[in-house]
DSSP file (Angstrom, degrees, kcal/mol; ACC not computed):
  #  RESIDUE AA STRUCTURE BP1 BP2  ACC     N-H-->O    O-->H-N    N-H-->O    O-->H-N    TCO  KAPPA ALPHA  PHI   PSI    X-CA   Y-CA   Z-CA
    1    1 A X     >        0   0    0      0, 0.0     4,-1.0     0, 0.0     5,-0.1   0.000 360.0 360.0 360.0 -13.2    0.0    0.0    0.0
    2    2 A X  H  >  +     0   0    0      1,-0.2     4,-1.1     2,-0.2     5,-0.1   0.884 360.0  53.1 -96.0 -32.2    2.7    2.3    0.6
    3    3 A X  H  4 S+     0   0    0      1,-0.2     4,-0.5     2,-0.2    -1,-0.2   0.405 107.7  46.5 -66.8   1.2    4.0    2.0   -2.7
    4    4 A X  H  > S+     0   0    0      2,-0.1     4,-3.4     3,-0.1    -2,-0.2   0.688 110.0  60.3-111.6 -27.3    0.7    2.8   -4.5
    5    5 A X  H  X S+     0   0    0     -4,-1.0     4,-1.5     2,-0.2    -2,-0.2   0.829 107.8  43.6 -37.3 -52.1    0.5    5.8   -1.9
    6    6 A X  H  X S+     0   0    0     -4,-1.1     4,-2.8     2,-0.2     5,-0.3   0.986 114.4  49.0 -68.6 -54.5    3.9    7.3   -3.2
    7    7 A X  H  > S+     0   0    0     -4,-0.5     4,-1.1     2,-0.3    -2,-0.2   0.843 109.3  48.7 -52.5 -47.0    2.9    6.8   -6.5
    8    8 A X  H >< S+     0   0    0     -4,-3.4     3,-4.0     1,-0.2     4,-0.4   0.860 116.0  52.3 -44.2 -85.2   -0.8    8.6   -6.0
    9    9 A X  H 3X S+     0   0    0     -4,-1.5     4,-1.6     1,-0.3    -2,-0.3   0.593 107.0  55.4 -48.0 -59.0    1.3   11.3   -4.5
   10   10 A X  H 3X S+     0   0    0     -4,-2.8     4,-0.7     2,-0.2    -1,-0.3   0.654 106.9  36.6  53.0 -99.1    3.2   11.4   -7.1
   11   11 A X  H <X S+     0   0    0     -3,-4.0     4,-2.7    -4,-1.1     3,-0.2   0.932 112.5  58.2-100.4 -56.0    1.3   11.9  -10.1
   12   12 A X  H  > S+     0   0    0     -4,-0.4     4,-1.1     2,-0.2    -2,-0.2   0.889 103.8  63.9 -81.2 -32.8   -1.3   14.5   -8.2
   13   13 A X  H >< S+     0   0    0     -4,-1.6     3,-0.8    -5,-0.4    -2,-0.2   0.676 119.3  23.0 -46.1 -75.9    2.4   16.7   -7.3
   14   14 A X  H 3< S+     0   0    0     -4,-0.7     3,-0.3     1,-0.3    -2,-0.2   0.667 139.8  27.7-112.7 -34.3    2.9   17.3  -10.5
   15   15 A X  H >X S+     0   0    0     -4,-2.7     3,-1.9     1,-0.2     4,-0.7   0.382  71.2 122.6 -97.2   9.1   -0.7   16.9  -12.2
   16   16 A X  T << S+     0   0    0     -4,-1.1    -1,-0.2    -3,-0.8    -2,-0.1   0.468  72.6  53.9 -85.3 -12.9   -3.0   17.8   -9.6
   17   17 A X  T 34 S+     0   0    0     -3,-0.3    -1,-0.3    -5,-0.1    -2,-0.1   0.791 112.8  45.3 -74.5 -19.3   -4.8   20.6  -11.6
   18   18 A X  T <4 S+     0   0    0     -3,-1.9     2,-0.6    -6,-0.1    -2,-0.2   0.613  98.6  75.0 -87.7  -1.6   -5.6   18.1  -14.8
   19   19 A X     <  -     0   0    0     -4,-0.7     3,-0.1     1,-0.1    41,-0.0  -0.798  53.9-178.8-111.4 123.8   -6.9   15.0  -12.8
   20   20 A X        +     0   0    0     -2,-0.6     2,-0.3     1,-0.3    -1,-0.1   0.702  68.4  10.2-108.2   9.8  -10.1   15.8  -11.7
   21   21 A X        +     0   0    0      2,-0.0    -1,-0.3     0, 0.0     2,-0.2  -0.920  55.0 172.2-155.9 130.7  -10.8   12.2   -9.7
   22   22 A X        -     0   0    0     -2,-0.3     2,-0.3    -3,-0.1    14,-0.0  -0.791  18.8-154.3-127.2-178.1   -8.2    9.1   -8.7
   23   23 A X        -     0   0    0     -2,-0.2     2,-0.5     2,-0.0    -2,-0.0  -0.886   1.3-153.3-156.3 143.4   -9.6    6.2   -6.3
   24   24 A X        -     0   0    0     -2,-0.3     2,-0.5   -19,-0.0    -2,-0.0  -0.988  13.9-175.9-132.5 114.7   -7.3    4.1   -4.2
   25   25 A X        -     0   0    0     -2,-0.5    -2,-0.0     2,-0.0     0, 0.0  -0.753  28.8-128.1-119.1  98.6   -8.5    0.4   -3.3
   26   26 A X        -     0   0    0     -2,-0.5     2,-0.3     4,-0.0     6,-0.0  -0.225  39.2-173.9 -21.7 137.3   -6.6   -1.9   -1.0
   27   27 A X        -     0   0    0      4,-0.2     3,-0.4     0, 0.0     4,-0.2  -0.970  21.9 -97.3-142.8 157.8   -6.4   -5.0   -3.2
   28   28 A X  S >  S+     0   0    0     -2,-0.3     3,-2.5     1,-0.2     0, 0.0  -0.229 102.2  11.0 -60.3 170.5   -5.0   -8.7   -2.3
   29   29 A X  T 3  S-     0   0    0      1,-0.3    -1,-0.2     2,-0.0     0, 0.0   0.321 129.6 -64.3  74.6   6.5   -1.9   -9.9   -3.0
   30   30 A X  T 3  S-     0   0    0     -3,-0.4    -1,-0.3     1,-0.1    -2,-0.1   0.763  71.1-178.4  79.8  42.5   -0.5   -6.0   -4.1
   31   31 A X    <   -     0   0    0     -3,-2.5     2,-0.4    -4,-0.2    -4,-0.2  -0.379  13.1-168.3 -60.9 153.3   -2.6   -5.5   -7.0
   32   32 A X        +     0   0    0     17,-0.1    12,-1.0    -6,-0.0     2,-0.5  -0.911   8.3 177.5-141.1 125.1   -1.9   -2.6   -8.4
   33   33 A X  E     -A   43   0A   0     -2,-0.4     2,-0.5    10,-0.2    10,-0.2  -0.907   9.1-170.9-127.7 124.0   -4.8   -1.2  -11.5
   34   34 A X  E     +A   42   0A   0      8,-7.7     7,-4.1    -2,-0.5     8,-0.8  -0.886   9.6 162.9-131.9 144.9   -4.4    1.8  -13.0
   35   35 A X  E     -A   40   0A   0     -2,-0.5     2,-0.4     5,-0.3     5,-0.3  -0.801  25.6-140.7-128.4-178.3   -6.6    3.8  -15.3
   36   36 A X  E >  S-A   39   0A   0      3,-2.5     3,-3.9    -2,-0.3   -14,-0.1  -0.997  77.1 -17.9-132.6 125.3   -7.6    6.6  -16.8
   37   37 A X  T 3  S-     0   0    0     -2,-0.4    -1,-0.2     1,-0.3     3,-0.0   0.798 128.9 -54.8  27.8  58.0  -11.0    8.3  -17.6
   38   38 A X  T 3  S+     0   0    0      1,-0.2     2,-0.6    -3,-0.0    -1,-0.3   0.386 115.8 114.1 122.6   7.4  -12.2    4.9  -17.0
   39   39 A X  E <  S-A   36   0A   0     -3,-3.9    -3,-2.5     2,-0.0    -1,-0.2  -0.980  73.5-103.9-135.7 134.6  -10.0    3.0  -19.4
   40   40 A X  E     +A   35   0A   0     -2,-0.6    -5,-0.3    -5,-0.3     3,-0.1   0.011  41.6 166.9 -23.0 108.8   -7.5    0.6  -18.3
   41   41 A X  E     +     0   0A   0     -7,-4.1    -6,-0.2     1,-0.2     2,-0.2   0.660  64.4   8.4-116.7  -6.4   -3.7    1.9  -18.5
   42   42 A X  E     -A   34   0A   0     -8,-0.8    -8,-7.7   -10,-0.0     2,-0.5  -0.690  56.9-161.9 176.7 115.6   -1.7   -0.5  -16.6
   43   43 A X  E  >  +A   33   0A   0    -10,-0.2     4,-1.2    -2,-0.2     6,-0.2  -0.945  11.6 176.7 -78.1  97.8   -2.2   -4.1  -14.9
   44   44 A X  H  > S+     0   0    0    -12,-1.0     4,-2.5    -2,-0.5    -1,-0.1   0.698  88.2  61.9 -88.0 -30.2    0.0   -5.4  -12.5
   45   45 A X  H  4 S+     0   0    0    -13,-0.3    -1,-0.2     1,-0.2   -14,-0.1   0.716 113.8  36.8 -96.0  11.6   -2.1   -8.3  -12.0
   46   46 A X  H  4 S+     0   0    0      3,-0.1    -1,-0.2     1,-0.0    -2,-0.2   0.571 127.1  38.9 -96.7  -4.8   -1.3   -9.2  -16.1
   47   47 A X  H  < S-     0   0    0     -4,-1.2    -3,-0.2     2,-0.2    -2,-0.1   0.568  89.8-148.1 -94.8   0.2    2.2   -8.0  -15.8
   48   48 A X  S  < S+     0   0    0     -4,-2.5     2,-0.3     1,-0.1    -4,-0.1   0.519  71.6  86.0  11.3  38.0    3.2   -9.2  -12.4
   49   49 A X  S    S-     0   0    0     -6,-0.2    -2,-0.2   -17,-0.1    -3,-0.1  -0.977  83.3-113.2-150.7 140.1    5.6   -6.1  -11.9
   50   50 A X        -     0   0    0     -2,-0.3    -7,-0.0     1,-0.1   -19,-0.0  -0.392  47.1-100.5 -76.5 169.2    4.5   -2.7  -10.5
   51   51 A X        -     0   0    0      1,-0.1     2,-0.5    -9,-0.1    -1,-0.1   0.050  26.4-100.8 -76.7-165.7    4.8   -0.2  -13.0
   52   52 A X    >>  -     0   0    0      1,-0.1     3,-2.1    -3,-0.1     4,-1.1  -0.951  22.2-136.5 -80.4 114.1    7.3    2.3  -13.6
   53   53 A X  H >> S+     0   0    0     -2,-0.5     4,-3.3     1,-0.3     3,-0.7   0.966 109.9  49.3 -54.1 -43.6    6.2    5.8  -12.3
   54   54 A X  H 3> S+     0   0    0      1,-0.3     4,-1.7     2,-0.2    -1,-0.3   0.867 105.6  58.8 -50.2 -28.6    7.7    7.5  -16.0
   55   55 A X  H <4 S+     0   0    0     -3,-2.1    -1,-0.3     1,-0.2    -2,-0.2   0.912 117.3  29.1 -99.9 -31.1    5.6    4.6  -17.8
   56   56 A X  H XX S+     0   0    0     -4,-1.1     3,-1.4    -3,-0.7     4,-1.2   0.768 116.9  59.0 -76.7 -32.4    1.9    6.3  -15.9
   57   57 A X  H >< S+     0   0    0     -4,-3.3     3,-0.9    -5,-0.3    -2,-0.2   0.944 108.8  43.4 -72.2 -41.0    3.3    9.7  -15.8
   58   58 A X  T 3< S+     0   0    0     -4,-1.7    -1,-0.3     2,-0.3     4,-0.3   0.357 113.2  51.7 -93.1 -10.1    3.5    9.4  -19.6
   59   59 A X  T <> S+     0   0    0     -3,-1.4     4,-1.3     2,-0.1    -1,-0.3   0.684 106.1  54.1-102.9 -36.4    0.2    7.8  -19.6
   60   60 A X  T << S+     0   0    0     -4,-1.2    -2,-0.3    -3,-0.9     4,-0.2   0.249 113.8  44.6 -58.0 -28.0   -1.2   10.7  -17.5
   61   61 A X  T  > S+     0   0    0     -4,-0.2     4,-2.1     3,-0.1    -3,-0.2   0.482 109.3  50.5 -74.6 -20.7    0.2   13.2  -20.3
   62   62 A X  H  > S+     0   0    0     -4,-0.3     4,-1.8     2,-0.2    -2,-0.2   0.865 109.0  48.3-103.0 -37.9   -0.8   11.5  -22.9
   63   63 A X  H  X S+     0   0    0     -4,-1.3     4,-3.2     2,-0.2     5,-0.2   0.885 116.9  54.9 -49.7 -31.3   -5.0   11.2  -21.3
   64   64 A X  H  > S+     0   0    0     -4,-0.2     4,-2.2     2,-0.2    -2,-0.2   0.983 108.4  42.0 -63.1 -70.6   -4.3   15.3  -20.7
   65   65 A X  H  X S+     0   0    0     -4,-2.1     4,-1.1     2,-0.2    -1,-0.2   0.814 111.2  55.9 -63.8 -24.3   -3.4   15.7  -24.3
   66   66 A X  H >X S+     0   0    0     -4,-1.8     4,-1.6     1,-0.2     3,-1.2   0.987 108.5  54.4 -67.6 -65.4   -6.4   13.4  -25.6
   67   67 A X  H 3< S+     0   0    0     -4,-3.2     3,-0.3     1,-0.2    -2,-0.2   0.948 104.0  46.1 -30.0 -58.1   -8.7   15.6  -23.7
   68   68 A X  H 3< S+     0   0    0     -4,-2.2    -1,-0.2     1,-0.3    -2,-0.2   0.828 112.6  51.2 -74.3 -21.2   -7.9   18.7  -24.9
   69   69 A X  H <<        0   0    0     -3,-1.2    -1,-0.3    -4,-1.1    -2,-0.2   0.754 360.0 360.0 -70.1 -33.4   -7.9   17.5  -28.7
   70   70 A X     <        0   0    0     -4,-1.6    -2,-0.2    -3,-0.3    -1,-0.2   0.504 360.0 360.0 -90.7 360.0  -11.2   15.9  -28.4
């Protein structure tokens, strides 16, 4: 948990005007799911390795910049 903690913290330093919601669930066994507007961006429990924070921040630029085109 402490590592999905850092991570939230994290992403809302640096993005915290562009994210307008996150949710953070205890899950067994250290899942770790992350998405974006509601669509899947990373699986831990299909990769079995926690991400990279660069590999969501970049995932997190990239929902920002989809927004703003659409």
């Amino acid at each position: 948990m402490q590592r999905a903690t850092w991570t939230v913290a994290e992403i809302l330093a640096e993005y915290q005007h562009d994210v307008e919601s996150f949710e953070l669930e205890m899950g067994g066994g250290g899942d770790f799911e992350f998405s974006i507007d509601g669509r899947p961006i990373y699986s831990k429990r299909a990769t079995g390795e926690y991400p990279d924070i660069k590999i969501l921040k970049q995932s997190v630029v990239d929902a920002i910049e989809a927004r703003a085109v659409a």
